[in-house]
Each structure stands twice: as structure tokens, then as C-alpha cells.
C-alpha positions in Angstrom: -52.2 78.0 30.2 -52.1 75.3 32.7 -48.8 74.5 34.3 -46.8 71.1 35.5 -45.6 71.8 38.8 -42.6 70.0 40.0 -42.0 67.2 42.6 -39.4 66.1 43.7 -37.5 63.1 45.5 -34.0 62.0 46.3 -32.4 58.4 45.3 -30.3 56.4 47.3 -27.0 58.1 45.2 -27.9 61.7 46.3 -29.7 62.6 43.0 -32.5 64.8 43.3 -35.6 63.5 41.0 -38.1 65.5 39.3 -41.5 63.2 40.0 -42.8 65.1 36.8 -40.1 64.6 34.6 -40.8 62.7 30.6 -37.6 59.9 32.1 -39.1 59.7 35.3 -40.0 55.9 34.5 -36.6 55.4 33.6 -35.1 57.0 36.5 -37.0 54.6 38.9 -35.8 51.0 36.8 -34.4 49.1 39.7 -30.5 47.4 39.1 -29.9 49.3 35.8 -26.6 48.5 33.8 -23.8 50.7 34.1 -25.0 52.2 30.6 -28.3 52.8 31.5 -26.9 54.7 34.7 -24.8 57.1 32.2 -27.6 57.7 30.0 -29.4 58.7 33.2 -26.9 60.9 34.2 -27.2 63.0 31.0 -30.5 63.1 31.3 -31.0 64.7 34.8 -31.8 68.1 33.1 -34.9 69.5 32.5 -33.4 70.1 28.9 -34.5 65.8 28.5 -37.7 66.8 29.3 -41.1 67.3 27.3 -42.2 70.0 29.6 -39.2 72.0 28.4 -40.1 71.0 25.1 -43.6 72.0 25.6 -42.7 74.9 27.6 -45.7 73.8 30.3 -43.4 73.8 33.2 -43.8 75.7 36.2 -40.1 77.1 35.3 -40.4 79.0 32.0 -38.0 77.4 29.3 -36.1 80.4 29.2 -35.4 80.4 32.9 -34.4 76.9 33.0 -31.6 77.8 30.2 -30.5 80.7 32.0 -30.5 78.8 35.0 -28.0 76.1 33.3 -26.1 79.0 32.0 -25.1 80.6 35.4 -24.3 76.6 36.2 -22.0 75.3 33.4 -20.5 78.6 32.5 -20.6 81.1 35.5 -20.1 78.3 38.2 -22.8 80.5 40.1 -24.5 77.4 42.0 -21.8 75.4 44.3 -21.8 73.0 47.4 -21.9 74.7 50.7 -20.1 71.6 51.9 -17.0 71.7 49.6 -17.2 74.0 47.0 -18.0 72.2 43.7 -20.3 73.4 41.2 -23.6 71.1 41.0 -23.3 69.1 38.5 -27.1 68.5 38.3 -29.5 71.1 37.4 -32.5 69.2 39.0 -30.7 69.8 42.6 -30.6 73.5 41.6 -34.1 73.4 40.2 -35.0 71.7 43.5 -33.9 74.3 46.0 -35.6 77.2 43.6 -38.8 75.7 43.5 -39.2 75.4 47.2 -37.6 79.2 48.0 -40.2 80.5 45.2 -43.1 78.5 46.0 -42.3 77.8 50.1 -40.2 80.5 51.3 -38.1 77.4 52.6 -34.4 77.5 51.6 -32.7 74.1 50.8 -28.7 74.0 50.8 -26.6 73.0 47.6 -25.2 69.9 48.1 -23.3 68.1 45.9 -23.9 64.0 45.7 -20.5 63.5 46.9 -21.1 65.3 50.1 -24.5 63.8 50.4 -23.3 60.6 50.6 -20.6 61.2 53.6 -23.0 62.8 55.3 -25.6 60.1 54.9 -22.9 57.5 55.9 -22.1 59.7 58.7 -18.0 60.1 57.0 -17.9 63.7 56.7 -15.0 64.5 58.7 -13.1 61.8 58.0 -13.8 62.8 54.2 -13.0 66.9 55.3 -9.9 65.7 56.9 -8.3 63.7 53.9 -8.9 66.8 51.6 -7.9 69.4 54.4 -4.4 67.3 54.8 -4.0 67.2 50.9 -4.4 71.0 50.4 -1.6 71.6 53.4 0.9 69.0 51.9 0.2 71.0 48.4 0.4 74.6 50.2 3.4 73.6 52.4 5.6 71.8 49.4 5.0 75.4 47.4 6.5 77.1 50.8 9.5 74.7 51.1 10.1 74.9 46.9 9.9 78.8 47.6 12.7 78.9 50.5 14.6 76.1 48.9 15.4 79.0 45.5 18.8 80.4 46.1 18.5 83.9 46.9 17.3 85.9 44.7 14.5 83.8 43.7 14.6 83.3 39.9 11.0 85.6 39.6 10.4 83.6 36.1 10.7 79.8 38.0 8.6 80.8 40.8 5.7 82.4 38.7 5.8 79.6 36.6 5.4 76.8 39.6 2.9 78.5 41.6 0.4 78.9 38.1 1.3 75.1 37.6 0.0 74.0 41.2 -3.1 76.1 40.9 -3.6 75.0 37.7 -3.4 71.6 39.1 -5.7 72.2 41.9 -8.3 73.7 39.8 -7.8 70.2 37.6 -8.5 68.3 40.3 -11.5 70.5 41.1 -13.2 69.9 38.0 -12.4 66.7 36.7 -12.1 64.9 39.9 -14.1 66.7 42.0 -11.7 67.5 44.5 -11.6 70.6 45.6 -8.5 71.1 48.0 -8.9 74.8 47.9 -8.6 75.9 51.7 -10.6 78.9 51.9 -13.7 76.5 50.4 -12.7 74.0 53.0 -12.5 76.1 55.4 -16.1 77.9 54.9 -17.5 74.3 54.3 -16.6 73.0 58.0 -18.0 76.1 59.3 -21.2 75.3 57.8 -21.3 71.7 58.6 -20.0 72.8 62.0 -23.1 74.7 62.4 -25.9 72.9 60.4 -25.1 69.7 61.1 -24.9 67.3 63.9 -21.6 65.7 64.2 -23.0 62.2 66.0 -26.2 62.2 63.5 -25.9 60.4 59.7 -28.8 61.8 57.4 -31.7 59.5 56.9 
């Protein structure tokens, strides 16, 4: 059986393309409406596509569903940047193809990094999410040494599940992950793959 192999391309949002891909067509309409641009978002899956269908892709059908398993449910395939999980599978798909067939190794990023790093705002974008996480992390301190002594056990528990409970919201509906440890690990990697004075192209 012969198979499709994938190719691939990146629009001006970030958003890796599959070349190969049944909505390719679609993908490429120039000054789509805002509906058209959400009906391309939930189709940037290679679930939308008839080489799944057909199971003629280089990426067996049962891979690709594993592969958006480990994604949606296991949060196995994040940002090196921030942290996230990718949100598209074709950016995953991406960075397997070429490992498997190139030996080269692509880093996750997510759109929203992609695009400070293009306009050269990274840091500026780091520094607003590494100042939110310490205003968080520094109110729990003061509401933990503001407790009269002994600290009511049941009030504290309580406010420290509701603030990571609230980071974690903010993770995954608003994609801001203010987690300092994924900060942290982030700027190292930028620090070290990336030139500071340099916007992508």
C-alpha cells in the first residue's frame, strides 16, 4: 500500500499546516470570516482528514488517535516556552514526522509563544506572567502570616486548593500558565535557544 506523506508549512498565526491535508484548500482561503476561522480551528486534526479516513497516511490511524490521546487527556505534549499543552495536533504531528523521518528534532511551541517570538515580545510577555505568578505566590504568603496563631488548618487548606485551582483555570481556559517552575524552565530555554535581539522570520 502506497502512503501520503506529510508536508508541512506554518501561517502567519503560528499554525502549523499539513500541505496533504483533505481542508488544505480551505486552510489557504485568504481574509476568511471569523466563522470560517473557527471551523478551521476544529479542523486542524488529522481526525478532519480523508487520509485518516482512508488510513493511507504515513501516520497509521491508530497512532494518530493515540497520539491525540497522550494530548487531550495525558497533557503529554506542552510548550517548551511556557508550559501549555498544544492545542493542535498538526504541531505535534509536525515535530514527529521530522524526528522519524529526519533525525531533526523541532521544539513544541504553542501559537501564543510563536507569535512573541516572531514579534520579538518574549520577554516583555515572560515578564507580565512571571510578575502575576509572584503577586499570586506572595498574597498566599501574606494571607498565611496574616492567620492568628494557630493557623485555622481547615481555612488554610481550603485557600491554597482555591488559588491552585485558579491557576490551573487560568492555565487551561486562558492559556495562562503562571506556574513558576514552567516559567522558570521556559526562560532557561529561550535563554539558551534563542537570540534575545533576533525576532523569528
Amino acid at each position: 500500500m502506497r502512503y501520503v506523506l506529510p508536508s508541512f508549512e506554518i501561517d502567519n498565526k503560528g499554525r502549523v499546516l499539513c500541505k496533504k491535508h483533505s481542508e488544505y484548500s480551505f486552510f489557504k482561503l485568504q481574509h476568511k470570516s471569523y466563522y470560517q476561522e473557527r471551523r478551521m480551528e476544529n479542523l486542524l486534526t488529522c481526525k478532519t482528514c480523508i487520509h485518516y479516513e482512508q488510513n493511507d497516511c504515513y501516520f497509521p490511524r491508530e497512532e494518530i488517535n493515540k497520539i491525540e490521546f497522550d494530548r487531550e487527556k495525558r497533557n503529554r505534549f506542552k510548550c517548551v516556552l511556557c508550559g501549555n499543552r498544544i492545542d493542535r495536533m498538526l504541531t505535534i504531528i509536525q515535530k514527529l514526522y521530522y524526528e522519524e523521518k529526519f533525525n531533526v528534532k523541532i521544539p513544541l511551541i504553542c501559537c501564543i509563544c510563536y507569535e512573541t517570538l516572531k514579534n520579538g515580545t518574549f520577554l516583555e510577555f515572560f515578564g507580565k506572567k512571571f510578575f502575576i505568578s509572584i503577586m499570586f505566590d506572595l498574597f498566599s504568603i501574606f494571607f498565611l502570616f496574616s492567620e492568628p496563631f494557630p493557623f485555622n488548618v481547615v481555612n488554610f487548606a481550603l485557600y491554597i486548593t482555591f488559588m491552585f485551582s485558579l491557576k490551573v483555570l487560568l492555565k487551561k481556559v486562558l492559556h495562562l500558565n503562571i506556574f513558576l517552575p514552567d516559567l522558570i524552565r521556559g526562560k532557561k530555554y529561550y535563554d539558551k535557544y534563542f537570540n534575545q535581539n533576533e525576532k523569528l522570520t
